[in-house]
C-alpha positions in Angstrom: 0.0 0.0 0.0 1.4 3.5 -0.9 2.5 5.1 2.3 2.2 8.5 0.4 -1.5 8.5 0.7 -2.6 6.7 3.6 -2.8 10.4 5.4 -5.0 11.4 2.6 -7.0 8.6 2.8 -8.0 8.5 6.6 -8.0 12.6 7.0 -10.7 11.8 4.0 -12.0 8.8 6.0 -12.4 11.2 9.4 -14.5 14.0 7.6 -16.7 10.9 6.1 -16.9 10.1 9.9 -18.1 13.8 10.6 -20.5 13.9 7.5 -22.5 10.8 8.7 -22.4 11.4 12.0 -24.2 14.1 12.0 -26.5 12.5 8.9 -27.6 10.1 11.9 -28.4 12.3 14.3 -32.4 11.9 13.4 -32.1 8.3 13.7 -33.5 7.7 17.3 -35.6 10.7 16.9 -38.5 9.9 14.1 -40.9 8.8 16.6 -40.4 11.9 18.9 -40.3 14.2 16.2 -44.1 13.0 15.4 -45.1 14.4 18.1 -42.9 17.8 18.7 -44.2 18.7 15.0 -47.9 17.6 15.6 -48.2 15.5 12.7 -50.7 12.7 12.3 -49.6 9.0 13.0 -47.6 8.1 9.7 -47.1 11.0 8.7 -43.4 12.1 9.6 -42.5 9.3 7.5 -42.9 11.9 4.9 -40.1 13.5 6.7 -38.1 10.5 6.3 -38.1 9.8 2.9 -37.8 13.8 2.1 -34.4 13.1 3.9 -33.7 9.8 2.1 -34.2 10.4 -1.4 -31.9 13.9 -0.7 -28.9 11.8 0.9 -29.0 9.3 -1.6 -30.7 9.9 -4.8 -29.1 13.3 -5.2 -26.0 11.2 -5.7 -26.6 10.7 -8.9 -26.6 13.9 -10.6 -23.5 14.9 -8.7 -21.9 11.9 -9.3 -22.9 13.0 -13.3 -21.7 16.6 -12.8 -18.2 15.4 -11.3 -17.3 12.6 -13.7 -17.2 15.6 -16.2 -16.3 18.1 -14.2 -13.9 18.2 -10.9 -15.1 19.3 -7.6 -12.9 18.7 -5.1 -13.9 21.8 -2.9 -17.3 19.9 -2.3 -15.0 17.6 0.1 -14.7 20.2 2.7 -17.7 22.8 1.5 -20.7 19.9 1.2 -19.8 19.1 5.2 -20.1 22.6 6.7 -23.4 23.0 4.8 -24.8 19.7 6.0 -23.6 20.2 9.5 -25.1 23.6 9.8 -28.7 22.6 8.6 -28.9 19.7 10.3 -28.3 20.9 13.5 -30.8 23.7 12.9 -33.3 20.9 12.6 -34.2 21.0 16.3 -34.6 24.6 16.4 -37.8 24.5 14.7 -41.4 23.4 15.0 -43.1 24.0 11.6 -43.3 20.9 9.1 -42.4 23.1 6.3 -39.0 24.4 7.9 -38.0 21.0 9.3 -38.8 19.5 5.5 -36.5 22.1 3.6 -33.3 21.6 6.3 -33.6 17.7 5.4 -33.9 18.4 1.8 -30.8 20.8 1.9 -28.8 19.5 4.2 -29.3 15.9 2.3 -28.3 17.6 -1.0 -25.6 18.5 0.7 -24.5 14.9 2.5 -25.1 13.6 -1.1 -22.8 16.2 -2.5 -19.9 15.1 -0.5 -20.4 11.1 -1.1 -19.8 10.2 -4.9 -16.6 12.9 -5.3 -14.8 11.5 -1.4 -15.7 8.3 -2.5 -14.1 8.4 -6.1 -11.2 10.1 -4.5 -10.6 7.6 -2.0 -10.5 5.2 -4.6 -7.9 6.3 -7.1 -5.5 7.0 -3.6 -5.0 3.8 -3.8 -5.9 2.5 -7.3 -4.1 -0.9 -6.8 -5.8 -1.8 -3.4 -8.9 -0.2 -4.6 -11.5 -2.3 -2.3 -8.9 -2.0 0.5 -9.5 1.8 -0.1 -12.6 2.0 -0.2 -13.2 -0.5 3.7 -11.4 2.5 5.3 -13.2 5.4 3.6 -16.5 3.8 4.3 -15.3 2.6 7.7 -15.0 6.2 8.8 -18.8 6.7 7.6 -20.2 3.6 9.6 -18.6 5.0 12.9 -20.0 8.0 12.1 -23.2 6.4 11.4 -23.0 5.0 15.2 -22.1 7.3 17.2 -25.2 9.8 15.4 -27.8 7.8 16.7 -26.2 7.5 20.1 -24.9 11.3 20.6 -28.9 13.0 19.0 -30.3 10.7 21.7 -28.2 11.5 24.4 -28.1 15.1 23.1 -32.0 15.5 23.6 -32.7 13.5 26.7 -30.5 15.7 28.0 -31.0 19.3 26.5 -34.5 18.7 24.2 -34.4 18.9 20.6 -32.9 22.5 20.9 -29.7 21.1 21.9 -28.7 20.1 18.5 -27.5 23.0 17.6 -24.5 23.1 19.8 -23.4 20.7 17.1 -22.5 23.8 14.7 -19.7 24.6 17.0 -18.1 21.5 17.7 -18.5 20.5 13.8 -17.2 23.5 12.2 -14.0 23.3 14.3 -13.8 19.4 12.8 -14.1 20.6 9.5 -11.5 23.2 9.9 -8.9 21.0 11.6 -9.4 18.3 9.2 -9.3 20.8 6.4 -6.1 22.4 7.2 -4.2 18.7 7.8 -5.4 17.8 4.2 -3.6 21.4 2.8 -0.7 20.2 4.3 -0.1 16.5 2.9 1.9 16.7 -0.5 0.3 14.2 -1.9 -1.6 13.7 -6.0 -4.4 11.9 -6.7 -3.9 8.9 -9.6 -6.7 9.6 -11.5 -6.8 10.7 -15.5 -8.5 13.9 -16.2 -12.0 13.5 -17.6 -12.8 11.9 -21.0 -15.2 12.4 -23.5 -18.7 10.6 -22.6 -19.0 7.4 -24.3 -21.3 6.3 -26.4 -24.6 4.1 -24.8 -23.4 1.2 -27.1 -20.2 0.8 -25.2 -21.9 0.1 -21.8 -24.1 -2.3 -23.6 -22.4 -5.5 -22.4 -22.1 -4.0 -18.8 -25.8 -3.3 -18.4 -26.6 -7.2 -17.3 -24.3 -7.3 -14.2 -24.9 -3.5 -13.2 -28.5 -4.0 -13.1 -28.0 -7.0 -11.4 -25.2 -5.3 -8.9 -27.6 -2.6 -8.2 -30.9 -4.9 -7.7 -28.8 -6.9 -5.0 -27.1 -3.5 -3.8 -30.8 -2.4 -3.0 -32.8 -5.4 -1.0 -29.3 -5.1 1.0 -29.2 -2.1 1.6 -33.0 -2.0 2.4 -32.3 -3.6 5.6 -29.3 -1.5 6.4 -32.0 1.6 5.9 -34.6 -0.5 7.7 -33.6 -2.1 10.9 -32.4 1.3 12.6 -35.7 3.1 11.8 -37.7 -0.2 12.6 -35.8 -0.4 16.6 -37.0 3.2 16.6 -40.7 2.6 15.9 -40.5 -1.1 18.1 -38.8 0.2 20.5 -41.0 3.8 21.2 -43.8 1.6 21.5 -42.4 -0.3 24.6 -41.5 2.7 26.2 -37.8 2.8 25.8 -35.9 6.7 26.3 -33.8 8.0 23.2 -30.6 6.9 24.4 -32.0 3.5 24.7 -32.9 4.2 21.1 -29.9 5.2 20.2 -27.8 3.1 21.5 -29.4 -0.1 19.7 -29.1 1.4 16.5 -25.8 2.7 17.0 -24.6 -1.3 17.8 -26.5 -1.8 14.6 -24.7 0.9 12.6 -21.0 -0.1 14.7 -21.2 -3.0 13.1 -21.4 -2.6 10.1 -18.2 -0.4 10.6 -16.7 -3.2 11.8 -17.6 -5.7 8.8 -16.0 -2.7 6.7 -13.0 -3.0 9.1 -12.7 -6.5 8.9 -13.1 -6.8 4.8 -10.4 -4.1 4.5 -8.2 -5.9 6.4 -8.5 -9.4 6.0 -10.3 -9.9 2.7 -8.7 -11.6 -0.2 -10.0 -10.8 -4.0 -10.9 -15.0 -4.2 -12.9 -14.4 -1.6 -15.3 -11.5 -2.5 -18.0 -13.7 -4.2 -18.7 -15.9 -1.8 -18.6 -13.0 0.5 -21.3 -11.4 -1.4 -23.5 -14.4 -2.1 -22.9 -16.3 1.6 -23.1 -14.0 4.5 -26.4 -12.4 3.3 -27.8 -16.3 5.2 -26.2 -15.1 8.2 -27.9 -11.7 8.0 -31.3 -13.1 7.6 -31.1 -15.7 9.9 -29.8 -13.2 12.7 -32.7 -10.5 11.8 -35.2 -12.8 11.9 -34.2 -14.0 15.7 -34.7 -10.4 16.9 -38.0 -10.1 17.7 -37.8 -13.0 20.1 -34.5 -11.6 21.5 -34.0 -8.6 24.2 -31.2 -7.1 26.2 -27.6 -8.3 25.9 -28.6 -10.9 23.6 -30.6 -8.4 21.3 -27.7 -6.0 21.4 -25.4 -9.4 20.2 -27.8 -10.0 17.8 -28.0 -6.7 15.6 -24.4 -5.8 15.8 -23.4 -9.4 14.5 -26.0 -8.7 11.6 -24.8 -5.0 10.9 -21.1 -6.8 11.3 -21.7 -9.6 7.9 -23.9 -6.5 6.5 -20.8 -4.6 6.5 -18.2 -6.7 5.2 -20.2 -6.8 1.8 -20.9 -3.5 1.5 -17.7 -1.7 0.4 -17.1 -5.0 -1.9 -20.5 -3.8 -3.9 -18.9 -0.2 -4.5 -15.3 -1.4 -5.9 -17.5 -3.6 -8.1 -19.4 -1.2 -9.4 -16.0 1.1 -10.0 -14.7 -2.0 -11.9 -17.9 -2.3 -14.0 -17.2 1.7 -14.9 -14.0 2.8 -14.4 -13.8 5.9 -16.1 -17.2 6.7 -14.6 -16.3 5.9 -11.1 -18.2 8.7 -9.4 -21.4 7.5 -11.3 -20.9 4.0 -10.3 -20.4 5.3 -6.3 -23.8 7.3 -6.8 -24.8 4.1 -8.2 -24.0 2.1 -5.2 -24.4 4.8 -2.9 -27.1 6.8 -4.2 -29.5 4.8 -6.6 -29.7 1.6 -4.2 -30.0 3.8 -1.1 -33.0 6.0 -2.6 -34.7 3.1 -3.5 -34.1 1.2 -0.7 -35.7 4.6 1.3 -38.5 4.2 -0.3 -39.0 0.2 -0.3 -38.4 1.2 3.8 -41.2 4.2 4.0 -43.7 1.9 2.2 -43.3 -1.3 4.3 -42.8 0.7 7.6 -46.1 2.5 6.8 -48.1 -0.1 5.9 -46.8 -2.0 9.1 -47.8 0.7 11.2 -51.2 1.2 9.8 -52.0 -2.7 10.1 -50.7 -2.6 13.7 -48.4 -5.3 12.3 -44.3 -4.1 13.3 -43.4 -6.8 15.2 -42.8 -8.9 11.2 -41.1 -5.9 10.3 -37.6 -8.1 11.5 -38.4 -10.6 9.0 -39.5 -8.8 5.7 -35.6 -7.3 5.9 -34.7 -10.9 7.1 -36.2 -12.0 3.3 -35.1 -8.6 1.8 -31.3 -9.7 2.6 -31.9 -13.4 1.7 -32.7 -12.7 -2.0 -29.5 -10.0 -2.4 -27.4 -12.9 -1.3 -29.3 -15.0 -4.0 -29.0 -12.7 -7.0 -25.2 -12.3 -6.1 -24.6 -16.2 -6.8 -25.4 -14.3 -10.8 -22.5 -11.7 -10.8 -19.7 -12.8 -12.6 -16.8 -14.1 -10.9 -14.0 -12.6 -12.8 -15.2 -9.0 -12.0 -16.1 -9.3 -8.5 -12.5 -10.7 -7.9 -10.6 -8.4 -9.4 -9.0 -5.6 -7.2 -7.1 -2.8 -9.7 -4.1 -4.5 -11.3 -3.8 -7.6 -9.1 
């Protein structure tokens, strides 16, 4: 591994840690925020998907933008903004303000995704899934500790208190921004190249759709399983940080599985690491409503754990399907998948709600999982095995 740009890559890693930390501050909150805005029963799920469909889908026409043009000031300018308007969130109790800080600050969170994600990636061009388990592992610890720090945050100070987060997050930003200007360091990547035609992605377009299919009933429980311990647990009468810290075990493990692939998995490996620890997953999920305490918080961080092994894997394979369209295969696999995951979650958890019928919530993601294992056995094994030039 090039020693040159392993600061770059975890200075890039610790503001992806900042961006989705405060991206999961809301997580533990849903239910509470029902009632602090006064909105009928369901109907904050609007909220939710308003906030989804921002973070993830608005990856994709970023990801467009900076495959033909180059951004790189959205790295440090796309987590100020985000920072800022979601802690502002909590300042307000009107629907309508509360609904255009999750839309801009989600523009902004998707912003920052495809261009740090494409950048962690040609750091290391030869070790490119290697890369890409430590940038993402910075985003799943970031995804933990927001659930854990906006509960404790408002049990503490009310909703109001997430706006101290503008002080604390700024002054990240700036550190981390300053120790970037300081690395000597260039990015491998060749300048931008004339779009090609649609006739040369033809023979791409089976495995891509079939990458991002299984990239979306995956990711659908990833989405799912923190907003459905929200929902389960409110209605037995748990506090925030209770809340919080559930998900956040969740959401820590799947920074682990990125941990563990980035260190210990081997290209020959990757397949069967796509198509067999989905089983695991589903098996685990669909032991949680019969599980509490200790054993619960075992349960969901051992399922977040194989969740997150897989996950980076799916976004070096889609940079291998298109390599000189890297930043639209990481909106691909980080945009496309999660928007429509957010909404396959909204739909189900709705429905659920309105039938009085959460506690099969667990195993609709336990099936949802189960069939992206399935449809990986189809991806072929000479692309999902390959790792830059080895």
């Amino acid at each position: 591994m090039d020693r040159v740009f392993v600061p770059a890559l975890l200075l890039l890693a610790a503001m992806h840690f900042l961006v989705d930390t405060f991206a999961c501050v809301l997580q533990p909150l849903w239910p509470a925020m029902e009632t602090r805005l006064d909105l009928q029963s369901g109907s904050v799920l609007w909220l939710f998907l308003i906030w989804s469909l921002s973070t993830s889908l608005g990856q994709v026409a970023f990801g467009l933008a900076g495959d033909r043009y180059r951004f790189h000031w959205i790295l440090w300018a796309a987590p100020v903004i985000s920072l800022v308007l979601i802690s502002c969130v909590g300042l307000s109790t009107s629907p309508v303000v509360v609904g255009g800080l999750l839309l801009s600050s989600g523009l902004a969170v998707a912003a920052f995704h495809p261009e740090a994600a494409a950048t962690a990636g040609n750091y290391l061009p030869e070790h490119r899934s290697r890369a890409m388990s430590v940038f993402a592992l910075g985003g799943y610890l970031g995804q933990s500790t927001g659930p854990l720090y906006g509960g404790m945050v408002t049990d503490r100070f009310g909703f109001n208190g997430l706006a101290w987060g503008i002080l604390w997050g700024l002054t990240a930003v700036l550190a981390i921004r300053v120790a970037m200007r300081r690395i000597k360091y260039r990015v491998n990547e060749q300048p931008p190249e004339p779009v090609r035609s649609a006739e040369s992605y033809t023979g791409k377009l089976r495995p891509v759709v079939l990458l991002v299919c299984a990239g979306v009933l995956r990711v659908t429980a990833a989405i799912g399983v923190p907003l459905a311990l929200a929902f389960v647990l409110d209605a037995r009468g748990a506090t925030k940080t209770e809340i919080g810290f559930l998900q956040s075990s969740f959401l820590l493990g799947i920074g682990a599985g990125a941990l563990i692939c980035g260190v210990f998995m081997q290209h020959r490996y990757e397949q069967r690491a796509l198509s067999l620890l989905p089983f695991g997953v589903a098996a685990l999920l669909a032991m949680v409503p019969a599980t509490s305490g200790v054993v619960l918080v075992f349960t969901v961080a051992l399922a977040g754990t194989f969740i997150g092994v897989t996950l980076p894997v799916l976004i070096s394979y889609g940079q291998h399907l298109l390599p000189d369209r890297q930043r639209v295969a990481s909106a691909l696999m980080m945009g496309v998948t999660w928007g429509i995951g957010s909404m396959l979650v909204t739909g189900l958890t709705w429905c659920l709600r309105q039938t009085n019928r959460m506690d099969i919530v667990f195993i609709c993601y336990s099936i949802s999982v189960l069939f992206s294992g399935l449809l990986c056995f189809f991806l072929p094994q000479s692309t999902a095995g390959r790792d830059g030039g080895h």
